[in-house]
C-alpha positions as CSV (number, residue, x, y, z in Angstrom):
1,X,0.0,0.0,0.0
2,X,1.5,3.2,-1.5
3,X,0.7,6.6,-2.7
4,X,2.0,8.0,-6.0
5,X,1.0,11.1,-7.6
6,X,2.0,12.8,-10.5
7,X,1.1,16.7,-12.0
8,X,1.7,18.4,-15.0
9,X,1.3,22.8,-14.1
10,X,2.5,25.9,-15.6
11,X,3.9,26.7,-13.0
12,X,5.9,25.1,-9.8
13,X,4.4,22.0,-8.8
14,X,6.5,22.0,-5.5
15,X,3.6,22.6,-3.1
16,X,0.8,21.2,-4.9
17,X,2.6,17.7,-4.8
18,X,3.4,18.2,-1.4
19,X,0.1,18.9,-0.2
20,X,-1.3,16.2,-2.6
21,X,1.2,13.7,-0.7
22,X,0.2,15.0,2.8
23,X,-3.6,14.2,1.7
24,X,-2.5,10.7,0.8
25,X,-0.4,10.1,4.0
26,X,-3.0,7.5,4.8
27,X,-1.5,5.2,2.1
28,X,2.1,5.3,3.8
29,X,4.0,6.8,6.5
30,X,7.4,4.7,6.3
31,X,9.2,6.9,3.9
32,X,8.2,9.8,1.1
33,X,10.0,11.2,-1.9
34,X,9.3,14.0,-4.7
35,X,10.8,14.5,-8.0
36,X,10.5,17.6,-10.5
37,X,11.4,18.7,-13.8
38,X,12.2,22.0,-14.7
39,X,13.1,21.6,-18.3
40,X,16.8,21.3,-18.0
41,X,17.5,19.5,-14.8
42,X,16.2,16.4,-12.3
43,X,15.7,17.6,-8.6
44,X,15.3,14.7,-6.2
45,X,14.4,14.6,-2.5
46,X,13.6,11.5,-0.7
47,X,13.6,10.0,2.7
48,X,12.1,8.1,5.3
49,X,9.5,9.6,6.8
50,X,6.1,11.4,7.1
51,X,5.8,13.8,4.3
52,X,6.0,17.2,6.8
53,X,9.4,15.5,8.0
54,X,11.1,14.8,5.0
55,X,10.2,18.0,3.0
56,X,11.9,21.3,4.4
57,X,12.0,24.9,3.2
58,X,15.6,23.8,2.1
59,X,14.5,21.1,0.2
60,X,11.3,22.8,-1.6
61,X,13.3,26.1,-2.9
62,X,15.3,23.4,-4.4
63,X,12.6,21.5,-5.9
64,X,12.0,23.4,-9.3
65,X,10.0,23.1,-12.4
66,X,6.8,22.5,-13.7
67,X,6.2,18.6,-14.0
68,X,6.8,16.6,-10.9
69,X,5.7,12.9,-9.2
70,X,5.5,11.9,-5.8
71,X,5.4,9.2,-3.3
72,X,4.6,7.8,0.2
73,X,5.4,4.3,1.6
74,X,4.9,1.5,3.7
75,X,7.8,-1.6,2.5
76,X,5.6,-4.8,1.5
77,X,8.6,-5.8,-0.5
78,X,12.2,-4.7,0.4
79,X,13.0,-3.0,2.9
80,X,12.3,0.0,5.1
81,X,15.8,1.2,4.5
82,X,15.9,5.1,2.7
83,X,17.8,3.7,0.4
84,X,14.6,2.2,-0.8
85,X,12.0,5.4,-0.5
86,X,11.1,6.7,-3.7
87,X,10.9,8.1,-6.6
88,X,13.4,5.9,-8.3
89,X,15.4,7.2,-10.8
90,X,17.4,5.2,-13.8
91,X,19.7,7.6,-15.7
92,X,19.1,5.5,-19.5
93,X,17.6,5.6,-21.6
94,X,16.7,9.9,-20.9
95,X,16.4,9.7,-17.0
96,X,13.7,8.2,-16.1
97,X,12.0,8.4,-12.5
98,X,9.5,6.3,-11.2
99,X,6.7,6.2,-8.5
100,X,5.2,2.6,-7.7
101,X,1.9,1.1,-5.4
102,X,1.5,-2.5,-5.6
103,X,3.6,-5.5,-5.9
104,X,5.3,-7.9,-9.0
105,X,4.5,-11.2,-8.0
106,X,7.1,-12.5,-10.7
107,X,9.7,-9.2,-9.2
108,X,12.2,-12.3,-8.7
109,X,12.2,-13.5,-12.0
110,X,12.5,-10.1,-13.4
111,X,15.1,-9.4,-11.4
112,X,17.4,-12.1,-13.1
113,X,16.1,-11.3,-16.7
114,X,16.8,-7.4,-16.0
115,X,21.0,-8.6,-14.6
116,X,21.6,-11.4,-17.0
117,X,19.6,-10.6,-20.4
118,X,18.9,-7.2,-20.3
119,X,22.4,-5.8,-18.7
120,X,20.8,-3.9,-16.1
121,X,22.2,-3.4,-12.8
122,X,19.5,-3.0,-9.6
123,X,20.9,-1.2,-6.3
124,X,18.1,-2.6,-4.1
125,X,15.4,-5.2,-3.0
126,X,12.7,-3.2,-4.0
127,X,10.3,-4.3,-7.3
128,X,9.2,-1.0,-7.8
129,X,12.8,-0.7,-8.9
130,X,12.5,-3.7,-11.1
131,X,9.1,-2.0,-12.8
132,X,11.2,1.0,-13.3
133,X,14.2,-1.0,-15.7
134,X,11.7,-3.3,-17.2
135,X,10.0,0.2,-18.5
136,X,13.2,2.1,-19.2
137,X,14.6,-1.2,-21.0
138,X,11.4,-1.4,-23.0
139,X,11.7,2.2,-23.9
140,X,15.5,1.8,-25.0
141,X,14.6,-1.0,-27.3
142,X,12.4,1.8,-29.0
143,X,16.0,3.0,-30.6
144,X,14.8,6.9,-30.4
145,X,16.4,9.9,-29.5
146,X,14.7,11.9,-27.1
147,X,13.5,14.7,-29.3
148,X,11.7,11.3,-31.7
149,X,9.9,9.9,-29.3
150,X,6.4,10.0,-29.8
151,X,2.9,8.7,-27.3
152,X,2.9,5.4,-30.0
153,X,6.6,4.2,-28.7
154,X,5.7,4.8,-25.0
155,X,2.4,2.9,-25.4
156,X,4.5,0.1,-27.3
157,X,6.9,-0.3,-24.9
158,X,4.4,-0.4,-21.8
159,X,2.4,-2.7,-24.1
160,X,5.4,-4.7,-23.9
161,X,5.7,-4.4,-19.8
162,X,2.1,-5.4,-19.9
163,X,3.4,-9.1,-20.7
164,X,6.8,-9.3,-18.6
165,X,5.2,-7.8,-15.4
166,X,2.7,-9.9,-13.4
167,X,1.0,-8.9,-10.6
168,X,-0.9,-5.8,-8.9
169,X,0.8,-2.5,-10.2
170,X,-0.4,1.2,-10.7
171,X,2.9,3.6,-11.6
172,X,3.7,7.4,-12.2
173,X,7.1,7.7,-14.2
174,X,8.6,11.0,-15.4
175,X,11.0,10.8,-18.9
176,X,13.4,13.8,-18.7
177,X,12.3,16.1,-21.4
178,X,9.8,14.0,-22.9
179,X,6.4,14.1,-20.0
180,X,4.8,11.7,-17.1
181,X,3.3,8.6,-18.1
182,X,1.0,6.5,-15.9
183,X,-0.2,3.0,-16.2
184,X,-2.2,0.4,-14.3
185,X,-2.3,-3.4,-14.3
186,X,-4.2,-5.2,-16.8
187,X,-6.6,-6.2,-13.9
188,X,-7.0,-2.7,-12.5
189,X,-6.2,-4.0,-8.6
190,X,-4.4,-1.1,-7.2
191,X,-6.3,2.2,-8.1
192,X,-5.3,4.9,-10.3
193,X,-7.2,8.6,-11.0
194,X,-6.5,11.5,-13.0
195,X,-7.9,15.6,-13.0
196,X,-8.1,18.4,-15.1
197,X,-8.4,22.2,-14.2
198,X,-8.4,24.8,-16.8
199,X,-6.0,28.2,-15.4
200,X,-5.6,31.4,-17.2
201,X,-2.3,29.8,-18.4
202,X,-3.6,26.1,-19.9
203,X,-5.2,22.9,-18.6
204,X,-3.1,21.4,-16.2
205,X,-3.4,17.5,-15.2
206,X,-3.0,15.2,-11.7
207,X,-2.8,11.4,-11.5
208,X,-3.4,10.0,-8.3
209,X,-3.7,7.0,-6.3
210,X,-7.2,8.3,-5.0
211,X,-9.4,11.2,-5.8
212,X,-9.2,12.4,-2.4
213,X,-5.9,14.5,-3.4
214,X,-7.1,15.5,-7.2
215,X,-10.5,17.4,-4.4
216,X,-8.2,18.7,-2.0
217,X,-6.1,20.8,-5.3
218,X,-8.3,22.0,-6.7
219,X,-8.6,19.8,-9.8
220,X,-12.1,18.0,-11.3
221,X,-12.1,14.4,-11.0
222,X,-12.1,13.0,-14.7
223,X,-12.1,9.2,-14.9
224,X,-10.2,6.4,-13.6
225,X,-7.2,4.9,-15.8
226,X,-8.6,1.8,-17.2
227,X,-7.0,-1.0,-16.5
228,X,-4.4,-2.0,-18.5
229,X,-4.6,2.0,-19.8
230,X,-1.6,4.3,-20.1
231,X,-2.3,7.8,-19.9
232,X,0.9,10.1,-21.3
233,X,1.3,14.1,-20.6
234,X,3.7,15.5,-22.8
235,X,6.2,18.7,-21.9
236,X,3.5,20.7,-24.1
237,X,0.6,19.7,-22.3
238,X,-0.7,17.7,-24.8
239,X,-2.7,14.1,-23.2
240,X,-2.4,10.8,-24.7
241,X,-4.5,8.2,-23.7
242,X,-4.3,3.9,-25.1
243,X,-5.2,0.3,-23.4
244,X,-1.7,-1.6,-23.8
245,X,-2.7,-4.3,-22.5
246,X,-4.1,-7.4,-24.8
247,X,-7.0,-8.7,-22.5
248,X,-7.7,-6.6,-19.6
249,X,-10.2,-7.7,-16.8
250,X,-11.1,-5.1,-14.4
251,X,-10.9,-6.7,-11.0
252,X,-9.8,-3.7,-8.3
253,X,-9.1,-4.9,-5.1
254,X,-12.6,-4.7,-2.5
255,X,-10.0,-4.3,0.6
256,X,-9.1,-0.5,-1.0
257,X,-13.0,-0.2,-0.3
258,X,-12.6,-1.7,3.2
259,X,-10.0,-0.2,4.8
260,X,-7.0,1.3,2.8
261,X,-8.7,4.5,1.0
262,X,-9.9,7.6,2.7
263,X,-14.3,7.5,3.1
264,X,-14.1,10.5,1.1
265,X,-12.0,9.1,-2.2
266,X,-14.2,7.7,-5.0
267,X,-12.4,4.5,-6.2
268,X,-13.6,3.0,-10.1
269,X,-16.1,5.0,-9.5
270,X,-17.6,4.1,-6.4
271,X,-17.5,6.1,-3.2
272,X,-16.1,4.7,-0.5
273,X,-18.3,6.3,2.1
274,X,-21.3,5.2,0.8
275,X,-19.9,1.6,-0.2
276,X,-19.1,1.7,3.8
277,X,-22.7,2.7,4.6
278,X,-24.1,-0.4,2.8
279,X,-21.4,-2.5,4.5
280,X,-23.1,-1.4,7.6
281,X,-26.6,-1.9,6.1
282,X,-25.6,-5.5,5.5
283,X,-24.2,-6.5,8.8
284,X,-27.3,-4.7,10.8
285,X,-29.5,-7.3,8.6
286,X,-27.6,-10.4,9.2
287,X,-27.3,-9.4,13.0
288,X,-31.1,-9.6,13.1
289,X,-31.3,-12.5,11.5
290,X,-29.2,-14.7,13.9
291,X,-30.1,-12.6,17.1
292,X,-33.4,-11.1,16.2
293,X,-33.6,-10.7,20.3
294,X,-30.3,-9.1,20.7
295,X,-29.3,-7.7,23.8
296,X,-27.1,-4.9,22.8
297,X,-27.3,-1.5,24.4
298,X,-24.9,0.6,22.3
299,X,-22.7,0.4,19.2
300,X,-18.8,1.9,19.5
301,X,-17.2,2.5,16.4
302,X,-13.2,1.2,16.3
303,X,-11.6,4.9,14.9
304,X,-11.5,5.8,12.6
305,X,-12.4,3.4,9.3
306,X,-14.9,1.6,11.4
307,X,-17.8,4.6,12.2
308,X,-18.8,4.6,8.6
309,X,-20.1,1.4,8.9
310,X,-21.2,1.5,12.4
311,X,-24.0,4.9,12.4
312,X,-26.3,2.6,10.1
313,X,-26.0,-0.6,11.9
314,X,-26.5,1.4,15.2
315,X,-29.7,2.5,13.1
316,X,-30.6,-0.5,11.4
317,X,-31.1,-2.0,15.0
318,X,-33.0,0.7,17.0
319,X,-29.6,0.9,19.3
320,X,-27.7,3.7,20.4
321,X,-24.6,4.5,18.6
322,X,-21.9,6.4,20.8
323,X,-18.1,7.5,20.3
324,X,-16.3,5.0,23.3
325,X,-13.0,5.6,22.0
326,X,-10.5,9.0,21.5
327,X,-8.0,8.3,18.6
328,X,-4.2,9.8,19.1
329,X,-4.0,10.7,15.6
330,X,-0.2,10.9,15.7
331,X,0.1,6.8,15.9
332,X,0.7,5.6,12.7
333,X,-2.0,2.4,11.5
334,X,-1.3,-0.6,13.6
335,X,-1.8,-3.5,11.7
336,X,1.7,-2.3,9.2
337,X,3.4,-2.1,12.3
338,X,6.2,-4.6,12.4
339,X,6.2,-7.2,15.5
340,X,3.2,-8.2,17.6
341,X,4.4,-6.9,21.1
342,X,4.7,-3.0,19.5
343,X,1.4,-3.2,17.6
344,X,-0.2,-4.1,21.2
345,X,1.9,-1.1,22.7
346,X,0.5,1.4,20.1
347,X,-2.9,0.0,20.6
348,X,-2.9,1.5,23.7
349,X,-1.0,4.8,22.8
350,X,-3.4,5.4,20.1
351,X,-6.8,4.7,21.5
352,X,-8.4,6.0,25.2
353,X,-12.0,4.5,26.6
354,X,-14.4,6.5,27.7
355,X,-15.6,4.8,30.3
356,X,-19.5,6.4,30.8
357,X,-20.0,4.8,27.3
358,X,-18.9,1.1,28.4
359,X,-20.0,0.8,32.3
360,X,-22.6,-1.7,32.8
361,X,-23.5,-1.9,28.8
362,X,-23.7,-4.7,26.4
363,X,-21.3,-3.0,24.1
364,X,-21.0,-3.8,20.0
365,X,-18.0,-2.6,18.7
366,X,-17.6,-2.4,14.9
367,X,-14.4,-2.5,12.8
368,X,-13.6,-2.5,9.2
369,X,-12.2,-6.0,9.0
370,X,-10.0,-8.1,11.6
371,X,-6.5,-8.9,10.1
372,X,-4.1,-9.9,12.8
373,X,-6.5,-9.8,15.6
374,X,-3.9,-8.0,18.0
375,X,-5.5,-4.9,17.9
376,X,-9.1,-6.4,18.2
377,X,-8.1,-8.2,21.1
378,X,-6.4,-5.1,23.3
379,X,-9.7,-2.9,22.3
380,X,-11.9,-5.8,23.9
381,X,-9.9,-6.0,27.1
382,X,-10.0,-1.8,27.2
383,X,-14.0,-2.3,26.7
384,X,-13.6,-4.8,30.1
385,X,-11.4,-2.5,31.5
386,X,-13.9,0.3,31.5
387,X,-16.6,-1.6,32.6
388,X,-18.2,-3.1,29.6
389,X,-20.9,-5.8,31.1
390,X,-20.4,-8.0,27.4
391,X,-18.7,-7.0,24.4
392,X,-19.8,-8.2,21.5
393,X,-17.6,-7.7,17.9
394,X,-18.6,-7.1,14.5
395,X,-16.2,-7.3,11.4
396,X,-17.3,-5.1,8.3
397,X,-15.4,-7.6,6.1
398,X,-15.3,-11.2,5.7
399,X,-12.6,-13.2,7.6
400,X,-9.2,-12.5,6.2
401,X,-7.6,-15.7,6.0
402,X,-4.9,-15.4,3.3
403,X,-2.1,-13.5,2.3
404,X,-2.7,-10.6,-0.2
405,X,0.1,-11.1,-2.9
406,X,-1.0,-7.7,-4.5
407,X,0.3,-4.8,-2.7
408,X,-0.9,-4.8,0.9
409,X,0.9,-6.1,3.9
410,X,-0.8,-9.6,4.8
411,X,1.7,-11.6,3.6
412,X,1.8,-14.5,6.4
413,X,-0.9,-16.7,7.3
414,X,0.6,-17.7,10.8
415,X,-0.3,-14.3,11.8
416,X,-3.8,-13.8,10.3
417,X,-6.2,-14.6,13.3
418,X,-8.8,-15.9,11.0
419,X,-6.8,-18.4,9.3
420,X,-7.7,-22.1,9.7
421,X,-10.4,-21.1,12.3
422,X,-14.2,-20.7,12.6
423,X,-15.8,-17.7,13.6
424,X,-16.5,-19.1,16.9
425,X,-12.6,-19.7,17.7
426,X,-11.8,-16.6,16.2
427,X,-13.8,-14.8,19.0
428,X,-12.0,-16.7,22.0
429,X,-9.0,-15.1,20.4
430,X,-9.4,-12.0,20.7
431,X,-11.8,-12.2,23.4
432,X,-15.3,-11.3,22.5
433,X,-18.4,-12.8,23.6
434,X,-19.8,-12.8,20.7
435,X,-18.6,-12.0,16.6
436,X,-20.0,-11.8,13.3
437,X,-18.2,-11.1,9.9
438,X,-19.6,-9.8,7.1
439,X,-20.5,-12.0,4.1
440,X,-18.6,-12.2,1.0
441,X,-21.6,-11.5,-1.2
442,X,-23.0,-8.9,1.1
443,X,-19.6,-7.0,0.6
444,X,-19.3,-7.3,-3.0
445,X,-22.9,-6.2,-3.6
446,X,-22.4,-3.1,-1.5
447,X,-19.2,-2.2,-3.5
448,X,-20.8,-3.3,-6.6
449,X,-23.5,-1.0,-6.2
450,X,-21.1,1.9,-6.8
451,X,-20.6,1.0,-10.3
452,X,-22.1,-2.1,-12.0
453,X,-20.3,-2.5,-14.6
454,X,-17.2,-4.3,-12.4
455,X,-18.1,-7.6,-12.5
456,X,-15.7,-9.1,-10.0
457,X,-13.4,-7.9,-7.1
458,X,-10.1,-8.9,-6.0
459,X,-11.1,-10.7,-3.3
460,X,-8.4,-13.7,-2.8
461,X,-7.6,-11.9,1.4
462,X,-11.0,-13.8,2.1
463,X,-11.3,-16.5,-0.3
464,X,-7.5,-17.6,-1.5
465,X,-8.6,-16.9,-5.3
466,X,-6.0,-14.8,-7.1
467,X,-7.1,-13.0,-9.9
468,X,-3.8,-13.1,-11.9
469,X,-3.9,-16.9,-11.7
470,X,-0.3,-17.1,-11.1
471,X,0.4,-17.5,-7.9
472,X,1.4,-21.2,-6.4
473,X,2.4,-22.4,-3.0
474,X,6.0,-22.0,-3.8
475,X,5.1,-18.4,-3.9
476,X,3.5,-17.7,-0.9
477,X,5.6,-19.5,1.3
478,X,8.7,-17.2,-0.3
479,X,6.8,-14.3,0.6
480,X,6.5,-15.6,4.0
481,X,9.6,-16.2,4.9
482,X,10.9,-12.7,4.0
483,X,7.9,-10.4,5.1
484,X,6.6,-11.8,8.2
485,X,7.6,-10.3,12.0
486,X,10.8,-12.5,12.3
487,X,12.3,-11.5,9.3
488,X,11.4,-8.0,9.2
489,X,12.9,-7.2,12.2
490,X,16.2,-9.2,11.3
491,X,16.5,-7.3,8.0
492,X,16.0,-4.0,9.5
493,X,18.5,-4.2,11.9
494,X,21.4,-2.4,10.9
495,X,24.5,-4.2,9.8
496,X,26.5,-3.5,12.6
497,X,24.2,-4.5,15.3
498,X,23.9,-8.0,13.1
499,X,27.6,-7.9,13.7
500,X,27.0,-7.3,17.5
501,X,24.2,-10.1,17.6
502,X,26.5,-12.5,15.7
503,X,29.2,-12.3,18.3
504,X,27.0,-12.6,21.0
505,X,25.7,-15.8,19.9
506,X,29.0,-17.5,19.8
């Protein structure tokens, strides 16, 4: 889970792309970056980092020109290291730079043809590196000069990364001299937007990873990038648009719906507030049909991405619906926090009970989806704490029982609660009296009533089906053993302390 953005002005595009990456913050706080274009020279500023931390007065003065992309980031692949932060930059063919969300499931692969076949060299771990030479290989086999190259060789050679590249991908790349050029898988998992405004000057275009930050600009929502689609802005502001990709299937993932975007972003078109509404619709009705003579006295929303769904359940069942819980809003999301013991630290750091809404009550609480149950279990003990008499949970997704290949951070099923169990076991391990989970066709009906037309939904965190079709065990127990807890916090240790930790052992 990433957020890229990319504008095209006539003027500085500095500020606008950092207050378009502060608006998608949401999507990443390990690291940010920013790259512009001035006509003559590449400026470059990257670190790790929230976007108001890595971003000084220093660093914008020296952020110059007119075209730009940007980037925030959480590490599903990699590392957290800086070194790793992007934009990444290649400097042939032109200098190209390159913004990334989702993941290659065949990065490994890639990675050998790019060293041994293609000639290229990689400096990190990252596959958002690996999309980046893929494209500027593709682009080099083109054989044109800068000043030659026209939309038809860019669409050919991302027509071409269409068939190497497998997986859930949406990019922003910048080609010194030449314009930004976007593109999104041929299933269309992770999202992709893009905005026009009209200034006295000329029309000026956004890309984005969610509306959200084309609003907060200033800028009119156009469409969503099909998938498969490449969308080109050339130095003259002229807009190309062509689907590169040979059969695409639009299948965006429902979890973007769930959890990951902003209530307020509107996502192939569908808004995500009022898909979250419906999800709350939906679990109100199935709560009255297996406990038509419930005993709850009030519904508690989880802050923040589970009140949308709670205010119509609380409805839906004649209940009162309350605020039980103060967020800290300077705790970054807990469930891409690496190792168990400091997601259940920040639990508590992030979230206060109000007792007067728990003493003595048969409390509901309602989040958007239960993923490693660590948080959902320290909430129900605060609920007990404060003098909750029951507390009952209730999931606005389905169980997430397998790993998400795609771009989000599930990669382990060890440490996803719902794995392997029933609902009923799930709720001894996190402690509630009680839990329901939303139904898979329940949840895809609500999104689907955004926008028709989609006909199916990555889906494969609750079911195990992966849209791409390529993904074997071999696979996911590789992504296992280098992205769950254990391994994370080996590999971000740094190299002298592994030193340190070596001798020790002996």
């Amino acid at each position: 889970m990433c957020g890229i953005i990319g504008i095209f002005a006539k003027n500085y595009v500095n500020q606008a792309l950092f207050d378009g990456l502060t608006v998608l913050q949401h999507r990443g706080q390990d690291a940010a970056g920013m790259a512009t274009w001035d006509g003559t020279t590449l400026y470059l500023r990257k670190d790790n980092g929230l976007v108001r931390d890595v971003f000084h007065t220093r660093h914008m003065l020296n952020l110059k020109g007119n075209m730009g992309i940007g980037h925030v980031r959480y590490p599903t692949a990699g590392c957290s290291s800086s070194a790793e932060a992007q934009p990444f930059y290649v400097n042939s063919p032109y200098g190209i730079t390159l913004t990334h969300n989702g993941n290659l499931t065949n990065g490994e692969l890639l990675k050998d043809d790019l060293m041994i076949e293609d000639l290229r060299h990689l400096n990190t771990q990252s596959d958002s590196e690996v999309l980046l030479n893929i494209l500027a290989h593709e682009l080099h086999c083109e054989g044109k000069i800068r000043k030659q190259l026209r939309p038809v060789d860019i669409f050919r050679a991302i027509s071409r990364l269409h068939k190497r590249c497998k997986g859930g991908y949406a990019a922003v790349a910048m080609i010194n001299g030449v314009g930004i050029v976007s593109f999104r898988d041929p299933y269309g998992i992770r999202p992709l937007v893009y905005g026009e405004r009209m200034t006295e000057s000329g029309k000026e275009f956004i890309i984005a990873s969610e509306s959200v930050a084309i609003d907060a600009l200033g800028f009119d929502l156009v469409r969503d990038i099909e998938p498969g689609e490449a969308l080109f802005i050339s130095t003259e502001g002229e807009m190309h648009t062509k689907q590169c990709a040979e059969a695409p299937q639009y299948s965006p993932c429902i979890f973007e719906l769930v959890y990951l975007a902003r209530p307020d972003s509107i996502i192939d078109n569908i808004s995500v507030y009022k898909t979250r509404l419906r999800m709350g619709e939906a679990l109100a009705k199935k709560i009255l049909t297996q406990r038509p003579e419930h005993d709850i006295d009030v519904v508690i929303p989880i802050p923040d991405t589970g009140r949308t769904a709670a205010i119509p359940l609380a409805y839906d069942l004649g209940v009162k619906y309350r605020e039980g819980f103060i967020k800290n809003r300077y705790i970054p999301r807990t469930f891409i926090m690496p190792g168990q013991s400091f997601r259940k630290k920040s639990v508590r750091q992030k979230l206060n009970a109000i007792d007067l809404e728990f003493r003595n009550k048969n409390v509901l609480l309602v989040d958007d989806s239960i993923v490693r149950g660590t948080t959902s279990k320290e909430i129900i003990q605060m609920a007990r704490e404060a003098g909750a008499r029951k507390v009952y949970f209730a999931s606005a997704a389905p169980p997430v029982r397998y790993p998400n290949v795609y771009g989000i951070d599930m990669p382990t099923v060890d440490e996803l609660v719902a794995h392997g169990k029933t609902e009923k076991q799930v709720a001894q391990a996190i402690g509630a009296d009680w839990l329901i989970y939303q139904d898979l066709k329940d949840l895809i009906e609500a999104a689907r009533a955004g926008n028709p037309k989609i006909q199916q939904f990555d889906t494969s965190c609750f079911t195990g089906d992966y849209v791409t079709g390529d993904i074997s065990k071999d696979y996911l127990d590789h992504i296992s053993s280098i992205r769950n807890d254990s391994a994370k916090q080996i590999r971000d240790i740094p190299e002298d302390s592994l030193t340190d930790l070596s001798s020790n052992n002996n």
